[in-house]
Each structure stands twice: as C-alpha cells, then as structure tokens.
N, C-alpha and C positions, 0 to 999 in steps of 0.2 A: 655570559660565556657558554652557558648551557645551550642557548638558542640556536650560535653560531656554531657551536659545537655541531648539531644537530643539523645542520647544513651543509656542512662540510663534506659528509660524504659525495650528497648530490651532486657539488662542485667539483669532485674530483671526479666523478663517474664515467663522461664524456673519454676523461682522458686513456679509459680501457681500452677503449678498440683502437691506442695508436700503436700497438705493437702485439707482438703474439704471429699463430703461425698460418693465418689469413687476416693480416691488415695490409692496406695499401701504402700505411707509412711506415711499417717495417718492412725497407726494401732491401732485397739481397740481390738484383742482378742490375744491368745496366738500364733495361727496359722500367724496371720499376724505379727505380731512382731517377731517372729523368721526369716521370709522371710528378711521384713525391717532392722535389725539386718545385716544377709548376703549384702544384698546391700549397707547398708552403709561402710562395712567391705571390701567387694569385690573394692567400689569405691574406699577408702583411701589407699589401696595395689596399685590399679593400677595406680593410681594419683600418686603416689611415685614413683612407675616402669616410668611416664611415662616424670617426673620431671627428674628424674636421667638418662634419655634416652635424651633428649633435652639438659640438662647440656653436657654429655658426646660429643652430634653431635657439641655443638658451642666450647666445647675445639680442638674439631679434625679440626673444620674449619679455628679456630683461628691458627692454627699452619703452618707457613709460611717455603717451601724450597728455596735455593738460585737457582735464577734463570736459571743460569748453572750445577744445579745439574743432574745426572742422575735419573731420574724420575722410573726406574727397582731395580735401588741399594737401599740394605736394611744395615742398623747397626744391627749388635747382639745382644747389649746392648737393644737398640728400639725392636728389632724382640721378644727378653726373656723377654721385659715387654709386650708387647702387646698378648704374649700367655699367661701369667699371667693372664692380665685384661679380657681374652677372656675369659677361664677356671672359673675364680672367675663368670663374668658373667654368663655363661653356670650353673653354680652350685646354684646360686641366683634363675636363674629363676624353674631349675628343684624345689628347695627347696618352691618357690611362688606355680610354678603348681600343685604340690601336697599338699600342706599344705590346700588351695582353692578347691583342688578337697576332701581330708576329710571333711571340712568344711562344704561343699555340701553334700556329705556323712550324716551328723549326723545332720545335718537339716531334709534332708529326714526324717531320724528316729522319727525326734520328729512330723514332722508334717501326718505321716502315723499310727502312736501309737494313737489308737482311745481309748479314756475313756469310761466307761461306760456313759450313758445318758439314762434322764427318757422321751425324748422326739426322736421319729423317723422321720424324713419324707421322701416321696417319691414324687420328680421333676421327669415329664415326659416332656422332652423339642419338643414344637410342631413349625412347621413356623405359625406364629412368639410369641408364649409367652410361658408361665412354667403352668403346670396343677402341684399344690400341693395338695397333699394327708396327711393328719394326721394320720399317723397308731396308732392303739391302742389296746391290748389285746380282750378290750370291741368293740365289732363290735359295739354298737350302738352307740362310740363313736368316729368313724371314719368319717370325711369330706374332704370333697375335694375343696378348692379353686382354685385362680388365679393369676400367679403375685404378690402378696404380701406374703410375706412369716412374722408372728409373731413369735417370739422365747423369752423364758426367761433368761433377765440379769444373766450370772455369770453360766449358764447351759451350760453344751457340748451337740448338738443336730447334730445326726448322719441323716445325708442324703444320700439316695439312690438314683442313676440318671440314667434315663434309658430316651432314642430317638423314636419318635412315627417316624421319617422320615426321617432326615439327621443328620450328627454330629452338634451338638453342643456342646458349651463349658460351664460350670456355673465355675461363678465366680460375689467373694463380694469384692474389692478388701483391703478394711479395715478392711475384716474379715478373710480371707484366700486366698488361689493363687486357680490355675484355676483346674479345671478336668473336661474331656471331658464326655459328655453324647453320645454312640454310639451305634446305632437300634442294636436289639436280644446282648445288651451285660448290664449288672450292676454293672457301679461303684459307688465307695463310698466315703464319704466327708466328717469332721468333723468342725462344726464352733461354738464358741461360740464369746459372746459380754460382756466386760467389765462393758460397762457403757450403759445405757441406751438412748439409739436416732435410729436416720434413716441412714442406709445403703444402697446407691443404688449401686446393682450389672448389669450386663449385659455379653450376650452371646458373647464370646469372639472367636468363632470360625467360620469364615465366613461361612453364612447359607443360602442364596438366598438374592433374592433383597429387603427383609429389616430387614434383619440383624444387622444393624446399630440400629433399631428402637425394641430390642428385649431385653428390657430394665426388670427391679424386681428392687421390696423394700423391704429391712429387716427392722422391726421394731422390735426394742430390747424393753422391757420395765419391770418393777418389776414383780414377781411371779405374785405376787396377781391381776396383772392388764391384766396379760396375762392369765392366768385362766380366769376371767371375757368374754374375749375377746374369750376364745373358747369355751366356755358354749353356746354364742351367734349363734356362725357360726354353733356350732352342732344342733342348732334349726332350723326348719323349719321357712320359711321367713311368714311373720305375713302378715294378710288377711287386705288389706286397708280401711282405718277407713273413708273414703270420697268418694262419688259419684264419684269425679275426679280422682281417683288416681285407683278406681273400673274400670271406663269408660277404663283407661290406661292397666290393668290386662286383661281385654277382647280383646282390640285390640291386646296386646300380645299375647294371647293364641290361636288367631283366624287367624295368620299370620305368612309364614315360621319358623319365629323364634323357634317354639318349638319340631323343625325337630333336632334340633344344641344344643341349650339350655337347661340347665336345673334348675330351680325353686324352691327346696323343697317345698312341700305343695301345690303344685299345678299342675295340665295333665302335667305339661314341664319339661318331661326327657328326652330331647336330651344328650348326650355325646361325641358330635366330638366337643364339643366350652368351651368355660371355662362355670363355672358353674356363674350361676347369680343370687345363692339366698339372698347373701349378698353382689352384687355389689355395692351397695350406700355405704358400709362402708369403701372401696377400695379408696386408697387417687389420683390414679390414674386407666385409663382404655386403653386397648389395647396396654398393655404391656409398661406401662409409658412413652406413647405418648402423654395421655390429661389428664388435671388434670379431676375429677370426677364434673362435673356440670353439672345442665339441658342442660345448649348450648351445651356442647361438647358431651352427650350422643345425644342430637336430632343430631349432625353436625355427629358423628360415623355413625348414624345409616341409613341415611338418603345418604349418602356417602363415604363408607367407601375407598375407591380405588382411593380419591379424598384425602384422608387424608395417607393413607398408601399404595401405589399400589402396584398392587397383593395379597391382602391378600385374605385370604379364603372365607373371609364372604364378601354373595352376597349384593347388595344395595336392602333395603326394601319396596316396595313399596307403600305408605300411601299418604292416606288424606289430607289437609292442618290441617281441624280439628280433626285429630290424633294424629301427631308428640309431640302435646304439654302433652297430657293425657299419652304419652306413655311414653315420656322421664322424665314424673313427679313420674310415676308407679315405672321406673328402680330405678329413686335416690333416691328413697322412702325405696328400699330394702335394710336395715342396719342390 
C-alpha cells in the first residue's frame, strides 16, 4: 500500500493542468469549447486505436510455434486470415483518418465564422507586452492600454493582431486557440466569455529572452460594469489630490520616463511604452510579471533588467527621497 500510495500523486499530476485560469480544457467561450470538444474526441478515438493496437501485439506474441517448425512456412488458412485482419485494418484506420481530418475541417469553420460584435480591438504585440487599443467610430472614444484586455460577458469581441517586431502569438487559452501576430501583416481573432472572471492568456510563440514572461489578463465582467470601466480609461488620469502624490507627478515628468510613456492629462506622451494613464487600475504590471503595488512599481522601476532581463525600459535613476513619491504617483493612477 505504501508503494502505491507513493505513486499516486504522479498519477494524478497530469490531471492539473485540466482546468484553472489558463488551460485549454477549462472552456468558457464558444471558441474554446469547440477546440476542447475536438480534444476530447481526438483522445477517445486514439485511446481506442491504441487499446485495440496493444490487444492485437499481446495476442500475436501469445501465439506460440513448435519448436521444430519452419519459421519461413506459412498455412493458407493463417495467410487468408491475416490479409483479412490486415485489410479490415488498413480500412479502419483510412475510415479514423478521414473522419478526424473532417472533423478538423468543420471546427475550423466554426471557429473562423466571426459574428458581428459591438466591440473591436487592436493588440500590437511588442518584446515583451500587448499595446491594446479600443477602436471606436467616435475618435474621442478611442484608448489605448496595456496587458489587460476588458471585454463584456456573453459579447463576441473581434480582435485585430498586428507585430511592432517579431512574431508572436496571442492566445487566451479558456477563451480561444492561438493566432500568430506577424510585423507588416493583420490577423484576426474572435473571443467571447460565457461567464464572468479572469482569463490569463500568454504569447505562445517563442519571442526573445522573455517570452516566457509575456503574459495578459482578460477580465470578462457584466455590460454594465464593463461600460463603467471604459468610461474610466477614456478619461484623462485625474491631477493628484496631495502634496505627495504631486511631489511623485513632478519627479515623473522631470525624468526620462516621459520620452516612453504616456499619461493622459499631463506633458507625458511618449508612445514606444504602454501607456500609464491608468496604470494603478492594472491588476498586474510588466506584462503579469508583478502584481500592481507600491513595492513592485518602485522594485520595476528602479531595476527593471533585475526583474525581467533584457527588457526595453532603461533603469531609472532617482533619489532615495523619490522612489517613494514616485511609485505612490504611479498606483495612484486608476
């Protein structure tokens, strides 16, 4: 009992990554449920192909000659059943490969069949995060975030993906399967969310050396609260109500940052860096490497190639009596 005990974990270990808030078989939209659907399908066919392949090897090894037999001589009888069993074979699996390959076939269809939707966006995938853009008829309702993508429950929300530098891939995996983003080209994505939660996706297409670290959140949540939430972002970020958090606005404005960054409402319109006018509202930063807190914006910012190496953004140079006004300024921006 001890042995098997002792095994047991290993046995069940696999079975972790069938759900949680990046697997591909916990499906919450239609896109992903159709994929899941196939996998589980694809499995049970080949589990049985591979059941009946194993049966088939331990009867043939079970089957003993006499010893002094001629090991070249065949019976007729043996020879007309085994091109039988051979043919029936042969005919099984053409029947599997093609049945799997339609299969595959009419997936495709459903999951490239884009519905209309009242929601567009545009992912630009940069080393290492996602610049999103909310397209909108109304120019003055156009923003551009970072990494967190909001979408409303029960909406199909057409995304366009386009490469500021190398390929990459987007992919939610609870929401849809993957499509590559690649420089001078535009493809296109459709996802929607069943139920209301958190989604993390990630770049699934080897992109430099932190690729790994090139992570997004989908937050699905009701109309009503996702309207709210972009009412917000389309505002300009609100001028600080405290001395402290003033002090932190200055040092920002007055230090590389605002060469990269960009602010609403304030000199800081950079556009090579995610935009930072409602970075505090962000449940993570630097592409869901740290959750969003004062330590981990001063620890970002202060060293960032200590926490992600190679990344773009230079290390900042400050004060000891800066870091703390500066990093109070950032999470202040909601």
């Amino acid at each position: 009992m001890r042995r098997v005990g002792s095994f047991l974990p290993l046995a069940v270990l696999p079975l972790g990554g069938c759900k949680g808030w990046q697997s591909a078989l916990d499906a919450q939209g239609p896109a992903a449920r159709t994929l899941a659907d196939m996998f589980w399908i694809f499995f049970a066919v080949l589990g049985v192909v591979w059941i009946l392949t194993m049966i088939a090897l331990l009867l043939s090894l079970r089957r003993r000659r006499p010893a002094d037999a001629d090991p070249l001589a065949t019976e007729p009888e043996t020879e007309r059943r085994m091109t039988v069993t051979t043919s029936i074979a042969v005919g099984l699996t053409l029947v599997t490969v093609m049945s799997l390959t339609g299969l595959s076939y009419a997936a495709q269809k459903v999951l490239f069949a884009h519905k209309d939707g009242a929601l567009t966006l545009l992912i630009n995938g940069q080393q290492w995060w996602w610049e999103v853009t909310y397209e909108d008829s109304q120019p003055s309702r156009v923003f551009t975030t970072a990494n967190e993508i909001h979408i409303p429950v029960g909406a199909p929300v057409l995304i366009k993906l386009e490469a500021g530098d190398v390929i990459h891939s987007f992919w939610v995996p609870s929401l849809t399967g993957k499509m590559d983003l690649i420089p001078g080209r535009q493809n296109q994505i459709q996802i929607q969310a069943d139920r209301p939660g958190l989604y993390r996706g990630q770049c699934a297409e080897f992109c430099g050396l932190q690729h790994a670290h090139m992570g997004m959140l989908v937050v699905a949540e009701a109309k009503e609260d996702f309207e709210r939430w972009r009412d917000q972002q389309i505002s300009s970020a609100l001028p600080p109500g405290d001395s402290h958090r003033q002090r932190g606005m200055e040092i920002f404005l007055s230090k590389p940052c605002v060469m990269c960054h960009q602010v609403r409402g304030t000199d800081a319109g950079g556009k090579v860096a995610p935009d930072l006018t409602h970075v505090g509202s962000r449940r993570y930063i630097a592409a869901g490497t740290l959750e969003t807190t004062r330590g981990n914006l001063a620890a970002w910012i202060l060293d960032p190639h200590g926490i992600k190496p190679g990344v773009n953004m230079p290390a900042v140079k400050l004060e000891p009596d800066e870091v703390q006004p500066l990093a109070d300024y950032l999470e202040g921006l909601k």
